[in-house]
C-alpha positions as CSV (number, residue, x, y, z in Angstrom):
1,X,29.0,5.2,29.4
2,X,29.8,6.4,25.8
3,X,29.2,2.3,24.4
4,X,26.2,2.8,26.2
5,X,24.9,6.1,24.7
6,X,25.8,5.2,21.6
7,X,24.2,2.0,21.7
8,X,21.0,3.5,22.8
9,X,20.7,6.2,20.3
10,X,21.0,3.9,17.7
11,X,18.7,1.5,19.1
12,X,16.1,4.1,19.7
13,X,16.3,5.5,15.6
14,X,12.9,3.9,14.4
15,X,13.1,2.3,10.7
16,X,12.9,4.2,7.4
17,X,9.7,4.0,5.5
18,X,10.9,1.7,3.3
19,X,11.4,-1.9,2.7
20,X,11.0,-3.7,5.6
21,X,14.8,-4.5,5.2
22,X,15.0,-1.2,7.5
23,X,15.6,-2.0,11.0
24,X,17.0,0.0,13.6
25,X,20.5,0.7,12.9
26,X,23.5,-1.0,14.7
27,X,27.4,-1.7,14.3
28,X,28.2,-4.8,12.2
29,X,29.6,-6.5,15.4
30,X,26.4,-5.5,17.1
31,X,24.5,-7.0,14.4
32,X,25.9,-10.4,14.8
33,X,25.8,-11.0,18.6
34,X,22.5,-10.2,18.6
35,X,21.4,-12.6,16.1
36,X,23.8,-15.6,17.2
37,X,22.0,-15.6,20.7
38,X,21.3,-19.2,21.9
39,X,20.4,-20.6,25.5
40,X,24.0,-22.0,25.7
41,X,25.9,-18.8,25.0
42,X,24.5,-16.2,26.8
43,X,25.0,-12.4,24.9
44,X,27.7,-10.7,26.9
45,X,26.4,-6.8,25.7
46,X,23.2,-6.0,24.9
47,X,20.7,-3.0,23.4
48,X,20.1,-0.4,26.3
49,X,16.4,0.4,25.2
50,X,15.7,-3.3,25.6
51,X,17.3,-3.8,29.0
52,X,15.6,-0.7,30.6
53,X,12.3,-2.0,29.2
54,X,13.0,-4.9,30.2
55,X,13.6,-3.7,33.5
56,X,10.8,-1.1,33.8
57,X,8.2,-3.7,33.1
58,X,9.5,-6.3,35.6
59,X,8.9,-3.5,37.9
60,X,5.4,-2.6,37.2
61,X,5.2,-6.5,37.1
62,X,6.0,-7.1,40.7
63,X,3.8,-4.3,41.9
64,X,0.7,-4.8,39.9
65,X,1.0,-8.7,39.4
66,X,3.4,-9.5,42.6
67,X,5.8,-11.5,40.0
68,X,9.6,-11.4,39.9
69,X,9.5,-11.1,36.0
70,X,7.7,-9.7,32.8
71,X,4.2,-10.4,32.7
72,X,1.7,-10.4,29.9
73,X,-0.3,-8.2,31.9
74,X,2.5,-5.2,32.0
75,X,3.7,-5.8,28.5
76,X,0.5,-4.9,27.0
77,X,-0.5,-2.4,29.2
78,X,2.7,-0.8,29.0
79,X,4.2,-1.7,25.4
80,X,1.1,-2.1,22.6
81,X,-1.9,-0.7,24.7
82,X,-3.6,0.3,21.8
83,X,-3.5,-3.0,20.2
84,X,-3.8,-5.8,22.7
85,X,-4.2,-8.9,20.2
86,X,-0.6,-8.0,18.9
87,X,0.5,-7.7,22.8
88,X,-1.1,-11.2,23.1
89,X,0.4,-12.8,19.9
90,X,3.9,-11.2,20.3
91,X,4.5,-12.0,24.3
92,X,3.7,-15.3,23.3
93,X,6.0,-15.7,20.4
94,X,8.7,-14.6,22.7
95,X,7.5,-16.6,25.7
96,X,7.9,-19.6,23.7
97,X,11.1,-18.3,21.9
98,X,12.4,-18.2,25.4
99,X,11.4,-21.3,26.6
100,X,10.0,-20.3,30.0
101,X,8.7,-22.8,32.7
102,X,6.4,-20.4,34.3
103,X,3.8,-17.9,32.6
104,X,5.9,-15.0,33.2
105,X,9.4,-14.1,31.4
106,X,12.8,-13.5,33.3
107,X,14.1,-10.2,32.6
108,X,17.2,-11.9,30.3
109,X,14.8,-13.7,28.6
110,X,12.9,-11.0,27.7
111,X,15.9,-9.2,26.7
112,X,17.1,-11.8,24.2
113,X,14.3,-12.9,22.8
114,X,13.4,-8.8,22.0
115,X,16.3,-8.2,20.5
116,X,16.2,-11.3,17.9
117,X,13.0,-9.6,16.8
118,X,15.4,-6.3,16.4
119,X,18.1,-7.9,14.5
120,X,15.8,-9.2,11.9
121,X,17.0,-7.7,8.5
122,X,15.8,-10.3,5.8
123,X,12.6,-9.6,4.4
124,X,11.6,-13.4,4.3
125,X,12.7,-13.3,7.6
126,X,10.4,-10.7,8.9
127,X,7.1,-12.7,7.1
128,X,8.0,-15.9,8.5
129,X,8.2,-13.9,12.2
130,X,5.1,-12.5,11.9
131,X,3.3,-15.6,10.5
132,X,4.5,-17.7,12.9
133,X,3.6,-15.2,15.6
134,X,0.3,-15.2,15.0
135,X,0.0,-18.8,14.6
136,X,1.2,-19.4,18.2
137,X,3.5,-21.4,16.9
138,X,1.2,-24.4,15.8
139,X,3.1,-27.6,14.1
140,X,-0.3,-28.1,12.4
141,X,0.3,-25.4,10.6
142,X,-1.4,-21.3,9.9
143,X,-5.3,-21.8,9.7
144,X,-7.6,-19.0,7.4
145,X,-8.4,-17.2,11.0
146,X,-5.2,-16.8,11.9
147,X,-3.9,-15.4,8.6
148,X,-6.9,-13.4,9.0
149,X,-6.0,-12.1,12.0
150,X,-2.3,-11.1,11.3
151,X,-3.5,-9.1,8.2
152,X,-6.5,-7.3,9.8
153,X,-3.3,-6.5,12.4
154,X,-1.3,-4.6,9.8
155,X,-4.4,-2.8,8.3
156,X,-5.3,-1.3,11.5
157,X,-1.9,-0.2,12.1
158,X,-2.2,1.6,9.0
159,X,-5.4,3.1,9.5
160,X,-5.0,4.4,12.4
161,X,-2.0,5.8,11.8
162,X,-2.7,7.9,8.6
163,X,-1.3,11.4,7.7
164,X,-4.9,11.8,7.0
165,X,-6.2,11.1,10.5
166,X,-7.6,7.3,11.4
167,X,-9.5,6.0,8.7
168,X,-12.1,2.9,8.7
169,X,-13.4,0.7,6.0
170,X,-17.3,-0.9,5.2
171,X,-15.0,-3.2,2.5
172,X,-12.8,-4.7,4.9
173,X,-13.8,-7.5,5.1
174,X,-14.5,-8.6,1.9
175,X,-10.9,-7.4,1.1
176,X,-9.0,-9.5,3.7
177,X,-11.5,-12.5,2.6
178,X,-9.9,-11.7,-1.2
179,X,-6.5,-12.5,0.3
180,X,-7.1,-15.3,2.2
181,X,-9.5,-17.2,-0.2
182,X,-6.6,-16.9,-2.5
183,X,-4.3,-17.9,-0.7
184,X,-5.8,-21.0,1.0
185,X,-7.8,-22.1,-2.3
186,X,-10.7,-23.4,-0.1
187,X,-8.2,-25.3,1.8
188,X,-8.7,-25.0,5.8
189,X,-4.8,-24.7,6.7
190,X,-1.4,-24.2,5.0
191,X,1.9,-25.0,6.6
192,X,4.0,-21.7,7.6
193,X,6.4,-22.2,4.9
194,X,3.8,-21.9,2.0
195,X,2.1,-19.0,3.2
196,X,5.3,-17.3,4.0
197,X,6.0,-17.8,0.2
198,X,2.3,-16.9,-1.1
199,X,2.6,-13.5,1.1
200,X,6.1,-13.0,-0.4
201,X,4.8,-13.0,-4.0
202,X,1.8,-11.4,-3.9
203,X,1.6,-8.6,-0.9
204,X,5.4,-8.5,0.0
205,X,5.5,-5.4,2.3
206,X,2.2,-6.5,4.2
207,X,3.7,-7.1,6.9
208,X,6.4,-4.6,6.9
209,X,4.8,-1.8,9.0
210,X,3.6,-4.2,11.8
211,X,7.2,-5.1,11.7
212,X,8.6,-1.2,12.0
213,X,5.5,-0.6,14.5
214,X,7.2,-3.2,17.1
215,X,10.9,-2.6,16.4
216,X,9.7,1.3,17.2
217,X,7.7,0.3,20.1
218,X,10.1,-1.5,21.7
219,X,13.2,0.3,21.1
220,X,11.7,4.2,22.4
221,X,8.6,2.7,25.6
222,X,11.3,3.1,28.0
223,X,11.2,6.6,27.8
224,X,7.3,7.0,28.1
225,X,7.3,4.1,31.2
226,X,9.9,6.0,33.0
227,X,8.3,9.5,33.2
228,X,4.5,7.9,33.6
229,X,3.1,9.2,30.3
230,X,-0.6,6.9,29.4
231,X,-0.8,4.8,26.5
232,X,-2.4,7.4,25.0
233,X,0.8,9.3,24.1
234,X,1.4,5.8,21.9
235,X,-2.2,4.9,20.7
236,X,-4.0,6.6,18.2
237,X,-8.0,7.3,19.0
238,X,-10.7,5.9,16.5
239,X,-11.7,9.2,15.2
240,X,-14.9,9.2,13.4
241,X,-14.7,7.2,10.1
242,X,-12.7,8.7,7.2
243,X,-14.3,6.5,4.2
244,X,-13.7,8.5,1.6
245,X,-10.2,10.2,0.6
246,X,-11.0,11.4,-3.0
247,X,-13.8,12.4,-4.9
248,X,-15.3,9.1,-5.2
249,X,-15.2,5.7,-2.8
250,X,-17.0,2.5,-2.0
251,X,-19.5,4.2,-1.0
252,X,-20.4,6.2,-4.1
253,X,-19.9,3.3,-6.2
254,X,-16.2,3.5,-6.9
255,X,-14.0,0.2,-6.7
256,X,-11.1,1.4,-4.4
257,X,-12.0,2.0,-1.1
258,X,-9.3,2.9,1.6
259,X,-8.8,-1.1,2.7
260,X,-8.5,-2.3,-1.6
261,X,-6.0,1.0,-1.6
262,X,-3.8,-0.7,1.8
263,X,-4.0,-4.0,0.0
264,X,-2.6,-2.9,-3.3
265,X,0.1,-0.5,-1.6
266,X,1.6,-3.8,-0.5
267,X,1.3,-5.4,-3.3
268,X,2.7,-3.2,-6.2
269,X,6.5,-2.1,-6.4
270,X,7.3,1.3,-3.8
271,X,7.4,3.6,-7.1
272,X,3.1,3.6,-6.4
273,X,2.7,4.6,-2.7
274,X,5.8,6.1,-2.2
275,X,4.5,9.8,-0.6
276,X,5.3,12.7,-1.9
277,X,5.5,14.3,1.4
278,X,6.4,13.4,4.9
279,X,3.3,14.5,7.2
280,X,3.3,17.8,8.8
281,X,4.4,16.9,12.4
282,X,2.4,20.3,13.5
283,X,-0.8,19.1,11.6
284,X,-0.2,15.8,13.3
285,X,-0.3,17.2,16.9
286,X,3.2,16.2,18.2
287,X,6.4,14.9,16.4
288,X,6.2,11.2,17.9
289,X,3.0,11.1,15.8
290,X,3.7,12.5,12.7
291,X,7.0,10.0,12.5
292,X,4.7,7.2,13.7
293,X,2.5,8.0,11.1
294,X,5.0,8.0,8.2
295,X,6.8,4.3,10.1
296,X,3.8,3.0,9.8
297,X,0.9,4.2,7.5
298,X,1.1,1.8,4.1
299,X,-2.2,4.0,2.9
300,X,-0.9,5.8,-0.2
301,X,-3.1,8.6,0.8
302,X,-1.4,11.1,-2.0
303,X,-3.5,8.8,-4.4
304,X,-5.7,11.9,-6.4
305,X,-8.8,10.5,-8.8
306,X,-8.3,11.0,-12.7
307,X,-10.7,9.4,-14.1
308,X,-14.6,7.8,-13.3
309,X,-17.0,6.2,-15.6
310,X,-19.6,6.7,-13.0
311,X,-19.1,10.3,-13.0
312,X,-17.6,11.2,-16.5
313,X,-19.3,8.5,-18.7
314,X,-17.7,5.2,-19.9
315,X,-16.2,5.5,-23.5
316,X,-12.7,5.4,-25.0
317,X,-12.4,9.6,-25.6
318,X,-13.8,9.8,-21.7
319,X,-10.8,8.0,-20.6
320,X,-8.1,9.5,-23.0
321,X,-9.5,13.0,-22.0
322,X,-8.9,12.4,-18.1
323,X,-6.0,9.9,-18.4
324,X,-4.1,11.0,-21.1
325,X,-1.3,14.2,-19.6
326,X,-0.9,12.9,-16.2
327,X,3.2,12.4,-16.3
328,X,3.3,9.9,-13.4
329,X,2.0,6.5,-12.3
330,X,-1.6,5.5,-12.6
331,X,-3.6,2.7,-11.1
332,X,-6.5,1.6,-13.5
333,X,-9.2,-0.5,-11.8
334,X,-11.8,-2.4,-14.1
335,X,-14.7,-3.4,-12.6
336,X,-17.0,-6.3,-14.8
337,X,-19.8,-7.8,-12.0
338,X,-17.7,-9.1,-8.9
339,X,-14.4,-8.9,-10.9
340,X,-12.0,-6.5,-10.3
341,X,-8.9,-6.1,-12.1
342,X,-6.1,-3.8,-11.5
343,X,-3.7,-2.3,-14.0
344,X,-0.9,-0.2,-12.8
345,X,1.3,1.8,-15.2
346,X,4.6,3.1,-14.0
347,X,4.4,6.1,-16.5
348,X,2.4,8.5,-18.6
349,X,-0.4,6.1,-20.8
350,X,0.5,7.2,-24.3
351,X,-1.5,5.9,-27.8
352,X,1.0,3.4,-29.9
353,X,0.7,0.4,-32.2
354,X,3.6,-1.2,-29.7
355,X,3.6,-2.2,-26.2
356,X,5.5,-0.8,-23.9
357,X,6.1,-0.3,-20.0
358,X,8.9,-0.1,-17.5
359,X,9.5,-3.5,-15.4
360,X,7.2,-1.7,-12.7
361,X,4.2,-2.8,-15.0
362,X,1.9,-4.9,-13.3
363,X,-1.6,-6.7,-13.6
364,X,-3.3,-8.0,-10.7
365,X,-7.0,-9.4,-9.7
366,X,-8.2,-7.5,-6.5
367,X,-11.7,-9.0,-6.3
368,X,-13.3,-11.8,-5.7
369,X,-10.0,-13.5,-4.9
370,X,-6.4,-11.6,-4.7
371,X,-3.7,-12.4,-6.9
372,X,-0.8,-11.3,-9.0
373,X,-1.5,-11.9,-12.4
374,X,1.9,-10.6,-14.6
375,X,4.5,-8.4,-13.8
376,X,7.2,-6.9,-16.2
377,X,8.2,-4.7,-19.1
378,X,6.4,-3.9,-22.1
379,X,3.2,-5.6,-21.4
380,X,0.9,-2.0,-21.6
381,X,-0.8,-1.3,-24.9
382,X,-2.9,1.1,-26.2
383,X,-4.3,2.6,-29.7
384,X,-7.6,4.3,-30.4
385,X,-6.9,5.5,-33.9
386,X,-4.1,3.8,-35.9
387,X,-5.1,1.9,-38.4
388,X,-4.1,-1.3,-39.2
389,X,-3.1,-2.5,-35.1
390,X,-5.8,-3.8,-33.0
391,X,-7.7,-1.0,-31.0
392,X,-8.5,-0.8,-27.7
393,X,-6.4,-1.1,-24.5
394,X,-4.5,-4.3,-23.8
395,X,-2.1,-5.6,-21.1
396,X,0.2,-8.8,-21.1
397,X,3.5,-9.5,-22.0
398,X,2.8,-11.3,-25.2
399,X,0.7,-9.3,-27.5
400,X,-0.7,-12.4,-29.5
401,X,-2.4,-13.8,-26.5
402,X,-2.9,-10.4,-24.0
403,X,-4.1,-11.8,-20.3
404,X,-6.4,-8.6,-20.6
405,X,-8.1,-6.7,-23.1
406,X,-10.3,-3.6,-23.6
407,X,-12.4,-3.6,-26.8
408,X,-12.1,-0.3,-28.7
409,X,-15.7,1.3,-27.5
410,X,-14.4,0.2,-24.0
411,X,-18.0,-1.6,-23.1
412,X,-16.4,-5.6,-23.1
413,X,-14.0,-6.6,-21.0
414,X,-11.9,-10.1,-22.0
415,X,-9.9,-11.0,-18.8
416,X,-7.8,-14.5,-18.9
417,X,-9.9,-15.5,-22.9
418,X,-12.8,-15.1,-20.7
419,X,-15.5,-11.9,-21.8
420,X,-17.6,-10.1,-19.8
421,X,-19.6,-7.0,-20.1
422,X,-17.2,-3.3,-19.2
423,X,-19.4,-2.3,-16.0
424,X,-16.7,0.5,-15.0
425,X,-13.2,2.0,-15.2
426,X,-11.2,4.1,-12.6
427,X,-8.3,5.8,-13.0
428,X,-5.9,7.4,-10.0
429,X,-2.9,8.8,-10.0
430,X,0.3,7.9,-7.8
431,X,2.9,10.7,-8.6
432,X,3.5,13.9,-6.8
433,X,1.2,16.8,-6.9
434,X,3.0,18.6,-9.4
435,X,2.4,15.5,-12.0
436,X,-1.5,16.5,-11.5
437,X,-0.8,20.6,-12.0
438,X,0.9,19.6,-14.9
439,X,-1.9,17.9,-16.5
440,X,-4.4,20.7,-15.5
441,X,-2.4,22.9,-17.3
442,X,-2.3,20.9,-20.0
443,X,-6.2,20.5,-20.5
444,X,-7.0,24.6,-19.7
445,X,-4.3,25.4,-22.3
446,X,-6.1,22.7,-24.8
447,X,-9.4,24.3,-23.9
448,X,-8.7,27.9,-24.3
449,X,-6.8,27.1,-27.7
450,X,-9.9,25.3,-28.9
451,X,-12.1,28.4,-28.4
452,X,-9.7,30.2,-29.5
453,X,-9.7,28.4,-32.7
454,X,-13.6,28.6,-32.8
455,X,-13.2,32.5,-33.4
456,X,-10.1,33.2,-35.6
457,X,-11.2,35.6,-38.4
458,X,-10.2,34.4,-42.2
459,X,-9.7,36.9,-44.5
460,X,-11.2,36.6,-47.9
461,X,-7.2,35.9,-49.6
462,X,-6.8,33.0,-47.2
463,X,-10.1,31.5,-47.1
464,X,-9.4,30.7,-51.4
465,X,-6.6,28.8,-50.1
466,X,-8.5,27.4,-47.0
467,X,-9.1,23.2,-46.8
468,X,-12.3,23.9,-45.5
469,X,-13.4,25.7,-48.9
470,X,-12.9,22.5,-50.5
471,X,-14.5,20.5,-48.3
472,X,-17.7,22.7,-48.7
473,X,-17.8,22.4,-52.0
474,X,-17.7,19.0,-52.2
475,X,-20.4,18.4,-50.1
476,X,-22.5,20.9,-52.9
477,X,-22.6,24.1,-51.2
478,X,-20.1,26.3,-53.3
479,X,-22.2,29.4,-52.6
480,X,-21.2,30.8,-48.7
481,X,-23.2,34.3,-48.7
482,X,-26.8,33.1,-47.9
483,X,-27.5,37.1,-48.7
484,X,-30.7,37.7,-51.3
485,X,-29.5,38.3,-54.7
């Protein structure tokens, strides 16, 4: 009995919020005789979570469906009811995994094919899963729909799962058409392999949090099945649409909109939507949700807005003003007609004549089609007043031919030697919320010290001295008592 306990508490801990490299954790020996299961060589021990679901929901199978097995019917009634296309997608994967003769799965079956999905720890691994889950396993390859489909999968796990309460999206589908486009390149299908390698360099950790959703799913249901909770202990309610988390969205004009923010969470490095708090599991409602919610949710909803040319006027001193102070990462969007680039900055932007930038710098094209443009060190530049070095704000790894550049009165865009008229710049920051106290600070101290400045008393002995005497007089006005003689 104590294997057994063991076995199931450690089956039962859900993944970190990390990389998808974060799987349930088990012994090293437990590890490997879950992944070497074949037909031939049956597995001797297995995960206790897995055997009493399996066993639970070949119950409910033979007295709802009158079947001697695991049904599709139970499993997503009983397993994903919120999200039935992923019931559909992954009982088929598994059905086929297992190769079963008849439309339901034994309960072994079940068992092993579950726990291959458990043991996966590589993240290429975990992509080529998922892909090929929702491709139901076609030879012909993944088609646009079904790519489609298996993102639209992960972005409604993360919506409705946010610390912020479920969240919708008028831009979704234009963003999941910015992903695919680019990835198919007006092609109608891609074989598994290639899209498994597009997904892995441009949104690596897309698929992550479907991945941490099923391993969690599967590894706690028992307990919920066995004391006849609903599903909707497990599913999260469509709330009334949240489409606006800052002071600006979509809807206001703004380029990020909660689905461009999802997208570019899984695209750019952890060091940008990392949170800087886990959600309040009171605020939340219950524990199971608030962990659920920090599995799962790849919204970085901590994002706060620095910086809008819509609202605070497009101009080089407009975005030094709101930009400049904030001692954290920062996501810069440009907007030029239907493009959208995207320049994140691991650190505080700073004026120099050199570039500079951690290896966490990266350019990316969000709109019309997704891609990753350059990623690296030293590839950030920008200079408003020194003299002598080109002006403006600039971003590529080699500074005599920039993939991106900002003229200095920040109303032309030049993306890729092609120009285009500036039509808008956000800025949001990605650190914690004391990096944004800090900067308020900052700017009240700058602003009392200006008016503070603005009425300092000179006396008559330092005014003779004073560099502003000089420059009064000459400009011709050596006299400075306008008093009648």
């Amino acid at each position: 009995m104590g294997s057994h306990n063991s076995h199931e508490k450690a089956a039962s801990e859900p993944a970190g919020p990390g990389s998808g490299t974060s799987t349930p954790r088990r012994g090293s020996a437990r590890s490997g005789s879950v992944a070497g299961v074949t037909a031939a060589e049956p597995q001797q021990t297995s995960l206790v979570p897995i055997e009493k679901l399996g066993k639970l929901l070949a119950q409910r199978s033979q007295k709802e469906d009158g079947v001697n097995g695991v049904t599709e019917n139970s499993f997503t009634k009983y397993v994903f009811p919120a999200y039935p296309e992923l019931a559909r997608h992954f009982f088929s994967h598994i059905h086929q995994g297992g190769k079963c003769k008849n439309k339901h799965m034994s309960v072994s079956a079940f068992r092993q094919q579950c726990e291959k999905v458990l043991a996966l720890l590589d993240d290429a691994a975990i992509i080529e899963t998922y892909v090929r889950m929702f491709s139901s396993g076609s030879e012909e390859g993944v088609s646009r729909e079904q790519l489609r489909g298996l993102l639209h999968a992960s972005y409604q796990l993360s919506m409705d799962h946010s610390p912020d309460g479920p969240q919708t999206c008028l831009m979704i589908n234009k963003t999941l058409s910015a992903v695919v486009d680019a990835c198919f390149n007006k092609k109608d299908s891609h074989s598994v392999n290639f899209v498994v390698r597009w997904l892995d360099e441009h949104t690596h950790r897309i698929i992550f949090p479907l991945h941490r959703y099923c391993v969690h799913m599967l590894s706690t249901r028992h307990r919920e099945i066995s004391t006849h909770l609903e599903s909707s202990s497990s599913g999260v309610e469509l709330a009334t649409p949240v489409l606006e988390r800052g002071a600006w969205g979509a809807g206001a004009g703004g380029a990020l909109c909660p689905s461009a923010s999802w997208l570019l969470a899984a695209a750019l490095p952890p060091l940008y939507s990392r949170p800087h708090k886990a959600p309040d599991p009171q605020a939340a409602g219950s524990f199971s949700t608030a962990w659920l919610a920090r599995l799962v949710c790849a919204v970085p909803s901590h994002w706060v807005p620095l910086y809008s040319s819509h609202e605070h006027g497009l101009g080089a001193n407009r975005f030094l003003h709101h930009t400049t102070g904030y001692r954290g990462a920062t996501v810069v969007l440009l907007q030029a007609g239907p493009l959208v680039a995207v320049l994140a900055a691991p650190s505080e932007w700073r004026e120099t004549h050199q570039y500079w930038g951690s290896p966490d710098c990266v350019l990316l094209q969000l709109y019309p089609t997704f891609s990753i443009i350059e990623r690296g060190g030293k590839m950030l530049y920008l200079n408003t007043s020194i003299r002598g070095y080109p002006k403006g704000l600039r971003a590529g790894s080699d500074p005599r031919a920039p993939k991106l550049c900002v003229n200095e009165d920040f109303d032309q865009l030049t993306y890729l030697n092609t120009p285009y008229p500036l039509d808008a710049i956000e800025v949001w920051g990605c650190g914690d919320h004391s990096s944004r106290e800090t900067q308020l600070e900052i700017k009240k101290w700058q602003v009392k010290e200006a008016e503070r400045q603005r009425h300092i008393k000179i006396s008559a002995a330092d005014w003779i001295e004073h560099p502003d005497r000089y420059l009064l007089e000459m400009a011709g006005r050596p006299q400075y008592n306008n008093s009648a003689k």
